[in-house]
PDB file of N, CA, C and O in Angstrom:
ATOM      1  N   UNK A   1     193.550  95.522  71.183  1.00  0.00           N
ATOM      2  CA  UNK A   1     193.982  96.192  72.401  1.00  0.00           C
ATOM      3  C   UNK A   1     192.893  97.129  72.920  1.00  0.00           C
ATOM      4  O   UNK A   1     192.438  97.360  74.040  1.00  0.00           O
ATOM      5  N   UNK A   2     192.669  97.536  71.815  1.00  0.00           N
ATOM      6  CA  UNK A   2     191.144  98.561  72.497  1.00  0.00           C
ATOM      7  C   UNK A   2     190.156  98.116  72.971  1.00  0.00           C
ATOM      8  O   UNK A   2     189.789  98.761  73.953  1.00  0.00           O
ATOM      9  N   UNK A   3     189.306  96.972  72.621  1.00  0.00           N
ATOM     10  CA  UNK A   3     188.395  96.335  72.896  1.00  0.00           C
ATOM     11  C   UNK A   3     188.677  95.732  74.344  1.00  0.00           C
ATOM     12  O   UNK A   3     187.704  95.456  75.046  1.00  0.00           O
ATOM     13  N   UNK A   4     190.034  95.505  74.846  1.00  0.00           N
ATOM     14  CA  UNK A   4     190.927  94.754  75.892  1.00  0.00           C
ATOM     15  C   UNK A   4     190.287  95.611  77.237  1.00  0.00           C
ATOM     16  O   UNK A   4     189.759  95.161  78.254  1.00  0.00           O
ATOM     17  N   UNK A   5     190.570  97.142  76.791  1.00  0.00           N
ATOM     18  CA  UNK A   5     190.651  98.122  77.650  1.00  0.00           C
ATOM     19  C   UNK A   5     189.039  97.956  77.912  1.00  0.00           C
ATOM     20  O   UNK A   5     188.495  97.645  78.972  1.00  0.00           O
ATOM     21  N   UNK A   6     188.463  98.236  76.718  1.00  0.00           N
ATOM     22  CA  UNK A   6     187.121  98.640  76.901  1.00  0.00           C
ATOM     23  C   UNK A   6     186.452  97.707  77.702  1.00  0.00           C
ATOM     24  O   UNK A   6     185.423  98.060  78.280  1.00  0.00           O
ATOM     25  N   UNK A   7     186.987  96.295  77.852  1.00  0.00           N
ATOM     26  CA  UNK A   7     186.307  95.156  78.937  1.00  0.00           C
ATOM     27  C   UNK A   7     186.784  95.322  80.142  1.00  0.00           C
ATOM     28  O   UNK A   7     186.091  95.042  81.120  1.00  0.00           O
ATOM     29  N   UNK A   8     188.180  95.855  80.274  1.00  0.00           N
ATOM     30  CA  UNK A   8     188.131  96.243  81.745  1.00  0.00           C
ATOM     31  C   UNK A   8     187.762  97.326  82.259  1.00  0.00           C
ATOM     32  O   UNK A   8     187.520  97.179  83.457  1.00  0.00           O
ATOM     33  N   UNK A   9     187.625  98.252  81.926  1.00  0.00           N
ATOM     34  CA  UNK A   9     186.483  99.364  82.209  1.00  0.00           C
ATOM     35  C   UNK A   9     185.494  98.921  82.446  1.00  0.00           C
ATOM     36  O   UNK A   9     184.947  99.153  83.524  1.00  0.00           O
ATOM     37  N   UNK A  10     185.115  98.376  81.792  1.00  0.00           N
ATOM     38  CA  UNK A  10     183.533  97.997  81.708  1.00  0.00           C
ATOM     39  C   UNK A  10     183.572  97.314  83.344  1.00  0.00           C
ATOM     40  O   UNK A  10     182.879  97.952  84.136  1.00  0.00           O
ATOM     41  N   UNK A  11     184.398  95.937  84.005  1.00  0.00           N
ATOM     42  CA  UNK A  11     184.668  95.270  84.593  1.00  0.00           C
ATOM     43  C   UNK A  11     184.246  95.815  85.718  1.00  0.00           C
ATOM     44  O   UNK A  11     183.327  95.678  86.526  1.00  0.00           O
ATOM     45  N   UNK A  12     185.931  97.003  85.399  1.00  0.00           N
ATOM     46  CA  UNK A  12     185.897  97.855  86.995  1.00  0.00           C
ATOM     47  C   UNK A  12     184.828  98.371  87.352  1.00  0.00           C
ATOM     48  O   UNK A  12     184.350  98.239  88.479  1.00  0.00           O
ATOM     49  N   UNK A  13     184.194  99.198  86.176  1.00  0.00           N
ATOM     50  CA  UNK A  13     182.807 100.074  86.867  1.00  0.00           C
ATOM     51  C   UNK A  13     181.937  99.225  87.324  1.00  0.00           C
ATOM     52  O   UNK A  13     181.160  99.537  88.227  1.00  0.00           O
ATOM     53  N   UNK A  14     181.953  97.937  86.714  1.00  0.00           N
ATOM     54  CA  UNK A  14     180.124  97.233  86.997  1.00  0.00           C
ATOM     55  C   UNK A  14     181.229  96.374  88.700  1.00  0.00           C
ATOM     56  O   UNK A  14     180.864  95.478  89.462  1.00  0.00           O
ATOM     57  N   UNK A  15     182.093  96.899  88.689  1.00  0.00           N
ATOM     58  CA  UNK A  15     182.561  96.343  90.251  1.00  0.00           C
ATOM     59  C   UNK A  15     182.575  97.277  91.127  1.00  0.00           C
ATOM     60  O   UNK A  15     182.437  96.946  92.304  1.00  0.00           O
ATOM     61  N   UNK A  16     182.708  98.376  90.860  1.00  0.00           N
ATOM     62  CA  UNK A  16     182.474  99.817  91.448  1.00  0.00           C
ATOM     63  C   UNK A  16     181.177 100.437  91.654  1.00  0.00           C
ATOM     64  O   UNK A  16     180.740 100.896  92.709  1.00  0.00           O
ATOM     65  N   UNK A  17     180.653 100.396  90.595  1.00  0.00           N
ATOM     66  CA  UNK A  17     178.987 100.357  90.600  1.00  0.00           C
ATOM     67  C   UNK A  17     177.980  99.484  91.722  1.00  0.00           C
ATOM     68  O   UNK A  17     177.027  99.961  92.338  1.00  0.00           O
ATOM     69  N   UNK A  18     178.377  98.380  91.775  1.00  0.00           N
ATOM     70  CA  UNK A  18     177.851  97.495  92.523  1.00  0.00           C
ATOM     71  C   UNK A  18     178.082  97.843  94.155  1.00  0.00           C
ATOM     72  O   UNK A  18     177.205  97.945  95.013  1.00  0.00           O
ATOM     73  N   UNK A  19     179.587  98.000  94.318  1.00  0.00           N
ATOM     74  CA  UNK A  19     179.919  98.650  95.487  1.00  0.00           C
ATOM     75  C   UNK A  19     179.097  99.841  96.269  1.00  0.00           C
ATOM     76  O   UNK A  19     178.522  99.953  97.352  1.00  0.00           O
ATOM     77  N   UNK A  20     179.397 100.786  94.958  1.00  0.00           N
ATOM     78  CA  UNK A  20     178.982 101.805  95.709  1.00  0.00           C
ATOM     79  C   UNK A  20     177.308 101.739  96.137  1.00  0.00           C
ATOM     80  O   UNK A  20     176.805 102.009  97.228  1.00  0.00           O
ATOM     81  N   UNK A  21     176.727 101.339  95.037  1.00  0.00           N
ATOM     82  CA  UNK A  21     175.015 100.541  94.981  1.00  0.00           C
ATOM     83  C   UNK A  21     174.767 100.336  96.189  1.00  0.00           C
ATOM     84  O   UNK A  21     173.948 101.047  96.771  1.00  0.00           O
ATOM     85  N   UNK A  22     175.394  99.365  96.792  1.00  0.00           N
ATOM     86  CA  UNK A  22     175.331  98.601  98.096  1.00  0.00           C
ATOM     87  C   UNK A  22     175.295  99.101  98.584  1.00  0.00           C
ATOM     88  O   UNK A  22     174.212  99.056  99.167  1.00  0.00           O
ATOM     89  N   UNK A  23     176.477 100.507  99.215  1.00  0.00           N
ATOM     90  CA  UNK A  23     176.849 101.125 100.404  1.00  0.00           C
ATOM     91  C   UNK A  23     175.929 102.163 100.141  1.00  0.00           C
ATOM     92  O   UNK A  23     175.675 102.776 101.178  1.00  0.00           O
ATOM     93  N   UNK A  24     175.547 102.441  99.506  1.00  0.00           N
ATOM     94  CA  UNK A  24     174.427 103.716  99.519  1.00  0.00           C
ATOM     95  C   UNK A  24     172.394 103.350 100.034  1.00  0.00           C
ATOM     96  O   UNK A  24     171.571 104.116 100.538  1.00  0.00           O
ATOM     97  N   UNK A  25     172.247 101.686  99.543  1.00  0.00           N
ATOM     98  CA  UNK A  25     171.501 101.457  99.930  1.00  0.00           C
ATOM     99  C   UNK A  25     171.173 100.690 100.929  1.00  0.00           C
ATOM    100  O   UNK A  25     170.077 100.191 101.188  1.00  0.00           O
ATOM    101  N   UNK A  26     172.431 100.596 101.628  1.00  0.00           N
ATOM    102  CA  UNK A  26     172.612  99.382 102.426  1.00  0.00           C
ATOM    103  C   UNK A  26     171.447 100.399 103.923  1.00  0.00           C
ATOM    104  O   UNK A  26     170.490  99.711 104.282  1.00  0.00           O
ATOM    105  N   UNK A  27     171.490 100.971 104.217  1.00  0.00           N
ATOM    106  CA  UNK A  27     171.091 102.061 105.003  1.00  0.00           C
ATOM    107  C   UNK A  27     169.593 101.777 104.985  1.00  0.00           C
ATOM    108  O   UNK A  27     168.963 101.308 105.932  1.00  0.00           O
ATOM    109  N   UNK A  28     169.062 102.142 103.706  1.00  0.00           N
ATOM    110  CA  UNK A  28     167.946 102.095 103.189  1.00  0.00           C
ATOM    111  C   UNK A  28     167.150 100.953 103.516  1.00  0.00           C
ATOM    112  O   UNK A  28     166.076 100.951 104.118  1.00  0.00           O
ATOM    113  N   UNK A  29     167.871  99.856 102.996  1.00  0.00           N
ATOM    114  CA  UNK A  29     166.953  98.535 102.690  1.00  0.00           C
ATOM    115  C   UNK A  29     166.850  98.045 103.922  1.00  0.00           C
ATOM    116  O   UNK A  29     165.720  97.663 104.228  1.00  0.00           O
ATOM    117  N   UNK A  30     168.109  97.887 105.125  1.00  0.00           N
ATOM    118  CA  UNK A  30     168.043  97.967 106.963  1.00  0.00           C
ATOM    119  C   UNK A  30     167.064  98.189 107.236  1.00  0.00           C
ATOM    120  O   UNK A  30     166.458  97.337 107.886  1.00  0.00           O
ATOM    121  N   UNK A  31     166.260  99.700 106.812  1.00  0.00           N
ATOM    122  CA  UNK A  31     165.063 100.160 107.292  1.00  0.00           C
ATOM    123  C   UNK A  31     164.209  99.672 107.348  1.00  0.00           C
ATOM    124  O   UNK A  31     163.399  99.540 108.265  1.00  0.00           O
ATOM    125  N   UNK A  32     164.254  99.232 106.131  1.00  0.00           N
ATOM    126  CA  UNK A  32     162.842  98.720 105.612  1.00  0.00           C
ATOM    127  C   UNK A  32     162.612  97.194 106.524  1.00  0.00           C
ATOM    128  O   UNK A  32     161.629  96.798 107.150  1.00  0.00           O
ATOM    129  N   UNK A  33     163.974  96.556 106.290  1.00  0.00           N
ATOM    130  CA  UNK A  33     163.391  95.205 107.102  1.00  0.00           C
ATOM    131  C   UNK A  33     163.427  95.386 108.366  1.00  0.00           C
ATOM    132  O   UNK A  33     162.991  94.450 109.037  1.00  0.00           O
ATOM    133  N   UNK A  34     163.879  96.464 109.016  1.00  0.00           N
ATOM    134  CA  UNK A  34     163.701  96.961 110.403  1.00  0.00           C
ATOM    135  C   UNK A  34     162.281  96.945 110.308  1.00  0.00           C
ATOM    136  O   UNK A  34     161.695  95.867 110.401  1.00  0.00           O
ATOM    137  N   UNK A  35     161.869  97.644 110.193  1.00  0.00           N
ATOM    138  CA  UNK A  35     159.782  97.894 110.031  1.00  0.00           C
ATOM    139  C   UNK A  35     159.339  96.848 109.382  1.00  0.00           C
ATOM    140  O   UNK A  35     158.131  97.035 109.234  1.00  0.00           O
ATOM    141  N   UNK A  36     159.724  95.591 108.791  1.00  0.00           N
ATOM    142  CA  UNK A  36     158.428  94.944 108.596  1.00  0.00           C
ATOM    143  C   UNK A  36     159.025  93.411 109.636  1.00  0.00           C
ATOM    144  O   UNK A  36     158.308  92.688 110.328  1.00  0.00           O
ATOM    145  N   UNK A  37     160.771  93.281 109.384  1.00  0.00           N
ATOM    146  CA  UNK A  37     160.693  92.076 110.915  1.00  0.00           C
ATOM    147  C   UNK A  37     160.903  92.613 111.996  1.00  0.00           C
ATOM    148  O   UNK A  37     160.962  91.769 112.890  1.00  0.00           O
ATOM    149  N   UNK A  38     161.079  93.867 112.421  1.00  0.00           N
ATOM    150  CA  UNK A  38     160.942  94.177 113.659  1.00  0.00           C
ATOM    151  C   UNK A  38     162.337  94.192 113.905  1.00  0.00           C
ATOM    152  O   UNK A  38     162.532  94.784 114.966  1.00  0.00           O
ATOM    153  N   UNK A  39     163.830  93.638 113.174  1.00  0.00           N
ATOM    154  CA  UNK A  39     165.012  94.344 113.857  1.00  0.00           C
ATOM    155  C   UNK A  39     165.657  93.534 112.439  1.00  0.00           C
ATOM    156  O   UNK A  39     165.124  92.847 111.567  1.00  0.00           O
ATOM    157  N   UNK A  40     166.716  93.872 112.623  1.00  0.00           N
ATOM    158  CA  UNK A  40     167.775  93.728 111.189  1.00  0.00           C
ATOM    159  C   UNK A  40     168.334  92.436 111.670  1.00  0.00           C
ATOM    160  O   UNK A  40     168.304  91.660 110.715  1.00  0.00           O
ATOM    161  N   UNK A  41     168.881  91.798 112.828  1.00  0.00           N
ATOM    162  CA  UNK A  41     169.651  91.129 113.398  1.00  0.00           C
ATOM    163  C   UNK A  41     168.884  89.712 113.129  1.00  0.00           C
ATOM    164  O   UNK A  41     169.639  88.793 113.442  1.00  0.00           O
ATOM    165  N   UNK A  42     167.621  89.241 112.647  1.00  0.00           N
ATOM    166  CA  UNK A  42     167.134  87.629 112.394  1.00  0.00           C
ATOM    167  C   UNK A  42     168.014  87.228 111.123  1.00  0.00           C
ATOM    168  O   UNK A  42     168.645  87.934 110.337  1.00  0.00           O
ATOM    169  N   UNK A  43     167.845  85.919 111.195  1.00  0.00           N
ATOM    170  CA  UNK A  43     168.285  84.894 109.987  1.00  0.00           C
ATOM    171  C   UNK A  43     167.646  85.775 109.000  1.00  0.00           C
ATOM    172  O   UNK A  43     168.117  86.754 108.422  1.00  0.00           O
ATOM    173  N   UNK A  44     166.507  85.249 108.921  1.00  0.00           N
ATOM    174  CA  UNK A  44     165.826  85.564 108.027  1.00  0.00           C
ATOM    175  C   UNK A  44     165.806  87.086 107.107  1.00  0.00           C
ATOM    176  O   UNK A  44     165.880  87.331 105.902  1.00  0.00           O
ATOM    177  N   UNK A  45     165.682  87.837 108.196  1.00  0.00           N
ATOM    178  CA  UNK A  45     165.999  89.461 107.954  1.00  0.00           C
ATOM    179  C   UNK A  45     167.244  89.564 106.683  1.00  0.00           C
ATOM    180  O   UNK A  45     167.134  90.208 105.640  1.00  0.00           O
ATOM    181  N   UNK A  46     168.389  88.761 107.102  1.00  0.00           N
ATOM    182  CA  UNK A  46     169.558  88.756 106.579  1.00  0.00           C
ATOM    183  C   UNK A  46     169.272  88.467 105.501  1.00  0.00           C
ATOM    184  O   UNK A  46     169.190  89.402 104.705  1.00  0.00           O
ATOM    185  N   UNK A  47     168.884  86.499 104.797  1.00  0.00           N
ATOM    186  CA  UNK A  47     168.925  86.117 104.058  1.00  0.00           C
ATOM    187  C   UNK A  47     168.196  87.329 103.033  1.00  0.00           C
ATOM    188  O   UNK A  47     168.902  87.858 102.174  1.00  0.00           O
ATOM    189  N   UNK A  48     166.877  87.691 103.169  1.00  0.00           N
ATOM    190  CA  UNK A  48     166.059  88.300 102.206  1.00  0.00           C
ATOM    191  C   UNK A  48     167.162  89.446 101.847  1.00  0.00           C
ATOM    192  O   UNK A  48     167.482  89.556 100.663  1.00  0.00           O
ATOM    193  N   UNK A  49     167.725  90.260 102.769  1.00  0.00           N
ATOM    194  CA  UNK A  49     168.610  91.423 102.126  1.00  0.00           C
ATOM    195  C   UNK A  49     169.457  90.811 101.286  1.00  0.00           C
ATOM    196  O   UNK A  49     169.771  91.576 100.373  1.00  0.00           O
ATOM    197  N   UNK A  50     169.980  89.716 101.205  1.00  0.00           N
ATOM    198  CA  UNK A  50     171.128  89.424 100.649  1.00  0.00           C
ATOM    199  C   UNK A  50     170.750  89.065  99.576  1.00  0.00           C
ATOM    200  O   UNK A  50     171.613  88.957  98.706  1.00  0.00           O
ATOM    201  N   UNK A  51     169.498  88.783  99.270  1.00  0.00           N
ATOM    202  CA  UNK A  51     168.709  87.714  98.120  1.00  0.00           C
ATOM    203  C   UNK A  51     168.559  89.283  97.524  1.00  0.00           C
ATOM    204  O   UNK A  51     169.076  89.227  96.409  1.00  0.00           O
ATOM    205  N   UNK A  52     168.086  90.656  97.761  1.00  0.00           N
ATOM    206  CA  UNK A  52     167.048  91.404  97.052  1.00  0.00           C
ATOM    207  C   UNK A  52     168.854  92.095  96.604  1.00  0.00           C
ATOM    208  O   UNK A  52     169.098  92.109  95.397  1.00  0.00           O
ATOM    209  N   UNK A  53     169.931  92.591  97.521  1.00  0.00           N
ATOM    210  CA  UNK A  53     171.117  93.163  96.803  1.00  0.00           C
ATOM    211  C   UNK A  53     171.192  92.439  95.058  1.00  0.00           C
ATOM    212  O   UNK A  53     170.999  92.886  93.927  1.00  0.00           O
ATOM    213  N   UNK A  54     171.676  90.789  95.785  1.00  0.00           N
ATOM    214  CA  UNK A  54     172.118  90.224  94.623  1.00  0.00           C
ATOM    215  C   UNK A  54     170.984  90.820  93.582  1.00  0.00           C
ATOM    216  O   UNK A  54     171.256  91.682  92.746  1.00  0.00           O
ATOM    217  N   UNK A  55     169.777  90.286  93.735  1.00  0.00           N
ATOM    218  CA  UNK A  55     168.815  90.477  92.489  1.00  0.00           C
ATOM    219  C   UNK A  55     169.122  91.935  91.793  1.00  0.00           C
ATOM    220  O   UNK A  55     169.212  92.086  90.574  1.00  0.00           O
ATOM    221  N   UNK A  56     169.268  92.974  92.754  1.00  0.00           N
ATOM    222  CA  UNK A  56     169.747  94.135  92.148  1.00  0.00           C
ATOM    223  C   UNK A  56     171.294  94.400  91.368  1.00  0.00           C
ATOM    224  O   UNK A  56     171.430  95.512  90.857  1.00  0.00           O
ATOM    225  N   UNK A  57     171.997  93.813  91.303  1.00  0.00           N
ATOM    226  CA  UNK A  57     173.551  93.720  91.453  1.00  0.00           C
ATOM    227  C   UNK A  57     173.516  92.914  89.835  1.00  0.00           C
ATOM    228  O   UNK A  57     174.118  93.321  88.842  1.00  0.00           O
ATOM    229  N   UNK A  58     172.625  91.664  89.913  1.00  0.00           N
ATOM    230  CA  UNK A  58     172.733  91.145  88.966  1.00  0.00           C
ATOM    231  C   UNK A  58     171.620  92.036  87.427  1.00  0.00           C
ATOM    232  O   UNK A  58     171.888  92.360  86.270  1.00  0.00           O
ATOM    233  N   UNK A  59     170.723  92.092  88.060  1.00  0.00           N
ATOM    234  CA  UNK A  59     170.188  92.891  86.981  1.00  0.00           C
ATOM    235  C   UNK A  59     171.099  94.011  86.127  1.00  0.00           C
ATOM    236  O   UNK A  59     171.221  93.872  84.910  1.00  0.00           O
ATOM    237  N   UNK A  60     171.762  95.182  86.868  1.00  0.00           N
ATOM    238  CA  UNK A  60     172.721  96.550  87.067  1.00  0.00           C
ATOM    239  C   UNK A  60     174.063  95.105  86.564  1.00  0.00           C
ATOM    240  O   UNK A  60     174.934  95.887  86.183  1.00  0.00           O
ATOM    241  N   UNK A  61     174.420  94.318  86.442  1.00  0.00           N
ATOM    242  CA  UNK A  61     175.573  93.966  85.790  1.00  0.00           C
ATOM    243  C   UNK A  61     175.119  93.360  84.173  1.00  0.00           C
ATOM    244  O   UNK A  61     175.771  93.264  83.133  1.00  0.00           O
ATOM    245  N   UNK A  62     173.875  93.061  84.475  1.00  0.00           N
ATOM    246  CA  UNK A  62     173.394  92.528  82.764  1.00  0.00           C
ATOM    247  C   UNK A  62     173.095  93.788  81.813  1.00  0.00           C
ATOM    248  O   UNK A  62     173.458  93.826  80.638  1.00  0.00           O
ATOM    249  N   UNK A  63     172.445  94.736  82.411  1.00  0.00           N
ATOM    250  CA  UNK A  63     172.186  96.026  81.816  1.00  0.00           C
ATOM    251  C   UNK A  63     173.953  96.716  81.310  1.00  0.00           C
ATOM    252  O   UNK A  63     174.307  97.142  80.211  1.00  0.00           O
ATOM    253  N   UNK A  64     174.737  96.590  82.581  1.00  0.00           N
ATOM    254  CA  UNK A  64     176.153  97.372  81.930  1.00  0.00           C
ATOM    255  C   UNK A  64     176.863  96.419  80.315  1.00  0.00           C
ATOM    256  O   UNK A  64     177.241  96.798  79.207  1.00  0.00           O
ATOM    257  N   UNK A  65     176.758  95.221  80.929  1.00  0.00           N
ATOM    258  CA  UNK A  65     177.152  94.249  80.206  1.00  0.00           C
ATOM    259  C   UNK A  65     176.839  94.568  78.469  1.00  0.00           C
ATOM    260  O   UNK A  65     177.579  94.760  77.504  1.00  0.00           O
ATOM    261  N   UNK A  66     175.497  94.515  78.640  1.00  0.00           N
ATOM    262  CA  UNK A  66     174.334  95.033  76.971  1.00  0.00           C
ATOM    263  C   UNK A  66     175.342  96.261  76.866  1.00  0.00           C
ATOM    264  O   UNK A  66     176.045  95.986  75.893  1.00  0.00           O
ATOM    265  N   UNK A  67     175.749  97.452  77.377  1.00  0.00           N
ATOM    266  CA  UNK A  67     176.012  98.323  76.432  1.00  0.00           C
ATOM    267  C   UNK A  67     177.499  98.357  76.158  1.00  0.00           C
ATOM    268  O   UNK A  67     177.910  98.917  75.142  1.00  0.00           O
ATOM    269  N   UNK A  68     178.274  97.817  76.964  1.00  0.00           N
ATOM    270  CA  UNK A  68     179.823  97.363  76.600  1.00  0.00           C
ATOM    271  C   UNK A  68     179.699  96.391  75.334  1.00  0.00           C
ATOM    272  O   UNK A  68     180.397  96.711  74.372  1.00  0.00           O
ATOM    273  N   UNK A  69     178.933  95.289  75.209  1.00  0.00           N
ATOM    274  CA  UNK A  69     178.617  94.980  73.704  1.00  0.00           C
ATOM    275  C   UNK A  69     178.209  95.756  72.998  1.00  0.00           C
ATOM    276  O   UNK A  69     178.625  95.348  71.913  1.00  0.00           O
ATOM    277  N   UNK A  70     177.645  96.661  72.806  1.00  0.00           N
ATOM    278  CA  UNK A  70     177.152  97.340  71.683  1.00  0.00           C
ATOM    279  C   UNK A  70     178.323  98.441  71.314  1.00  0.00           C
ATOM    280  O   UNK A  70     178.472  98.769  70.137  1.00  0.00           O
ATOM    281  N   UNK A  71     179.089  98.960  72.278  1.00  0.00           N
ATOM    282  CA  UNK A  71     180.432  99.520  71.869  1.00  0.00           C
ATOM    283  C   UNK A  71     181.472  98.699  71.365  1.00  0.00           C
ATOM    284  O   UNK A  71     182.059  99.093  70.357  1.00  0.00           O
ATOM    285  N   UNK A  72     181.777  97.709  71.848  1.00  0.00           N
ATOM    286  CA  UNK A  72     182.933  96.431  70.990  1.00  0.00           C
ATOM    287  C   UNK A  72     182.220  95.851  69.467  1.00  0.00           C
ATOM    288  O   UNK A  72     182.774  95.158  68.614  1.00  0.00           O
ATOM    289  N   UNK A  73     180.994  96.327  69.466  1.00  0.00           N
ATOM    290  CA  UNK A  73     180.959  95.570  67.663  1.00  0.00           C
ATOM    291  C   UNK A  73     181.411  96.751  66.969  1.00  0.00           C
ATOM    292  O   UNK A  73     181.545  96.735  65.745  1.00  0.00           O
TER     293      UNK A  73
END
């Protein structure tokens, strides 16, 4: 039962985490492809943000992941 809990914790935060991740840098990273394609609104503009979140999202869920195992052994 404990271990039960301890995976959904783990769950919620790395779903909460991710969230908030986003909305805090979502601002940020706009900028940036504002200044190098010249406006946020291209295909392209889009795809790359969406490609560099995930890459971040997934890294920040493998890292939470490692230490929720090391508490369940």
């Amino acid at each position: 039962m404990k271990q039960e809990i301890l995976k959904q914790i783990a769950a919620l935060s790395t779903a909460a985490f991710g969230l908030v991740a986003a909305l805090a840098w979502n601002g940020a990273i706009q900028a940036i492809f504002k200044y190098v394609f010249g406006t946020t609104d291209s295909i392209t503009a889009m795809l790359v943000y969406a490609i560099v979140v995930t890459i971040i999202a997934v890294m920040v869920t493998m890292q939470i992941g490692k230490v929720s195992e090391k508490f369940t052994k």
